[in-house]
C-alpha positions in Angstrom: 51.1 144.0 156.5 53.7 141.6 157.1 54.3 139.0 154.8 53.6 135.8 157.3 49.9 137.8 157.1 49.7 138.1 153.5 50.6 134.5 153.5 47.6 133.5 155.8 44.8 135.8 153.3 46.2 134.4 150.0 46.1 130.8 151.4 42.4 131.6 152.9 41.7 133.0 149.3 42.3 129.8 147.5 40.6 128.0 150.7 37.6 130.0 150.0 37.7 129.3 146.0 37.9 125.4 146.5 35.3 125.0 148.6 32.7 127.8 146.3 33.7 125.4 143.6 32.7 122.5 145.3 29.9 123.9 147.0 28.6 125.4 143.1 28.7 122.2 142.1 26.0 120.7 144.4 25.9 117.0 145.7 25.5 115.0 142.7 28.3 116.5 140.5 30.5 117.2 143.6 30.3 113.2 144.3 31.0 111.9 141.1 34.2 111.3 139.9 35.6 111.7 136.4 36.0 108.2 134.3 40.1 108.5 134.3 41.3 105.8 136.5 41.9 106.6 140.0 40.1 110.3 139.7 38.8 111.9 142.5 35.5 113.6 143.2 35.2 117.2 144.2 34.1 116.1 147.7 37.1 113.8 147.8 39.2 116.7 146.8 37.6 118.7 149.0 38.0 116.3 152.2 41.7 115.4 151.8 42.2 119.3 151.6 40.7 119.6 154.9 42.7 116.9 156.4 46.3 118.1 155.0 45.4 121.5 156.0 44.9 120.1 159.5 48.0 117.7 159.7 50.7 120.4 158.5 49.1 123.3 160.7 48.3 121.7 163.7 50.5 118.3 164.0 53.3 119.4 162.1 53.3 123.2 163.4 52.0 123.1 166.6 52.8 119.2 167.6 49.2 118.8 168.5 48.5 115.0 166.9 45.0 115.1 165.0 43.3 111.8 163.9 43.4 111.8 159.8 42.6 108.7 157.5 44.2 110.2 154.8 43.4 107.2 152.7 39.5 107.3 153.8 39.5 111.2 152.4 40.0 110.0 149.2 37.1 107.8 149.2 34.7 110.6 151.2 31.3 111.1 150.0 28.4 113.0 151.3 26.1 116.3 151.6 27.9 119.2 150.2 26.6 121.5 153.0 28.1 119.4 155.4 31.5 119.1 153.9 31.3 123.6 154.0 30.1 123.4 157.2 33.3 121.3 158.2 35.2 123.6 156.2 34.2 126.5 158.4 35.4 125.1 160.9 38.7 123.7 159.7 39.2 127.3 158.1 38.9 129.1 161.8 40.9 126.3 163.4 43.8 126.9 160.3 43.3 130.9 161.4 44.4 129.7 164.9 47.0 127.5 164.2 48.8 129.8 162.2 48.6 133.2 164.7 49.7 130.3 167.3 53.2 129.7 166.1 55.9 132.1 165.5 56.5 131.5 161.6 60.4 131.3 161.5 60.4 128.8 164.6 61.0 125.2 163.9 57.8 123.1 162.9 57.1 121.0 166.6 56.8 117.7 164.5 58.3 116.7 161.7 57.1 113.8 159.5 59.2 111.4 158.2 60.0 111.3 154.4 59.2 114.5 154.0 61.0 117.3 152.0 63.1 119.2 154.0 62.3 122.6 152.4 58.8 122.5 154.3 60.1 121.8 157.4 62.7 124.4 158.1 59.9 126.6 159.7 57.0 126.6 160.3 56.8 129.2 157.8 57.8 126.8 155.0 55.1 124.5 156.2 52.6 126.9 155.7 54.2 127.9 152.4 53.8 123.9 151.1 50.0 124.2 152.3 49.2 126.9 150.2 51.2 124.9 147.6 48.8 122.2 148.3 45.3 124.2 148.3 46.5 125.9 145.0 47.3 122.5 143.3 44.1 120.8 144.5 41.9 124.6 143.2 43.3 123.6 139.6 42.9 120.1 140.3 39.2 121.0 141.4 38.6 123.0 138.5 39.8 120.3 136.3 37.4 117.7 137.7 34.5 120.2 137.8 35.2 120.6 133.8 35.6 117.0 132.7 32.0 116.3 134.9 30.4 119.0 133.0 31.5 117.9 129.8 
């Protein structure tokens, strides 16, 4: 297995953890957010997760522009089901996204004020969002605990 592929399964791995966390925690608890000013909800988590994943692997990789209110994600409420279902999708689209760009090619788009370590390749974008989905797991899993007292 090469390792751009072993990449790909353990960023799907965390993908998949996140959103059985979220989806666990059922629409009350997964909307709630923790008293600590400016804490997000699981769903909020779980939404602006979905949007980064999109940005760096379609717009930054592939140069294909996707509408994102990044600030509205962290705001997001709503049916946990829905919020998996959308996750399904976003998951096969990442799948696609990835196998569509050769990994040590250079990202098509590159956002402004950005570290430059990501954006060598489109590799290192990839390796930042699996940075992201495994600090927003623990983040996740931190909210999840403070709800549940």
């Amino acid at each position: 297995m090469s390792t751009d592929r072993i990449l790909l399964e353990f960023t799907l791995t965390k993908f998949d953890e996140l959103f059985e966390l979220i989806g666990g925690a059922g629409d009350e608890l997964a909307n709630r957010r923790p008293s600590a000013q400016g804490a997000n909800s699981l769903y909020a988590i779980g939404a602006h997760v979905l949007g980064m994943v999109r940005f760096w692997s379609c717009t930054t990789n592939r140069g294909v522009e996707v509408e994102r209110d990044r600030d509205a994600e962290f705001t997001a409420t709503g049916s946990v089901a829905e919020l998996l279902e959308r996750a399904a999708v976003e998951r096969e689209r990442f799948i696609t996204d990835v196998v569509s760009v050769r990994a040590h090619s250079v990202p098509a788009r590159k956002p402004e004020g950005r570290d430059e370590q990501w954006l060598v390749s489109c590799h290192g974008v990839l390796l930042h969002v699996f940075e992201e989905i495994c600090q927003h797991l623990g983040h996740a899993e931190l909210t999840r605990d403070l709800l549940r007292g």
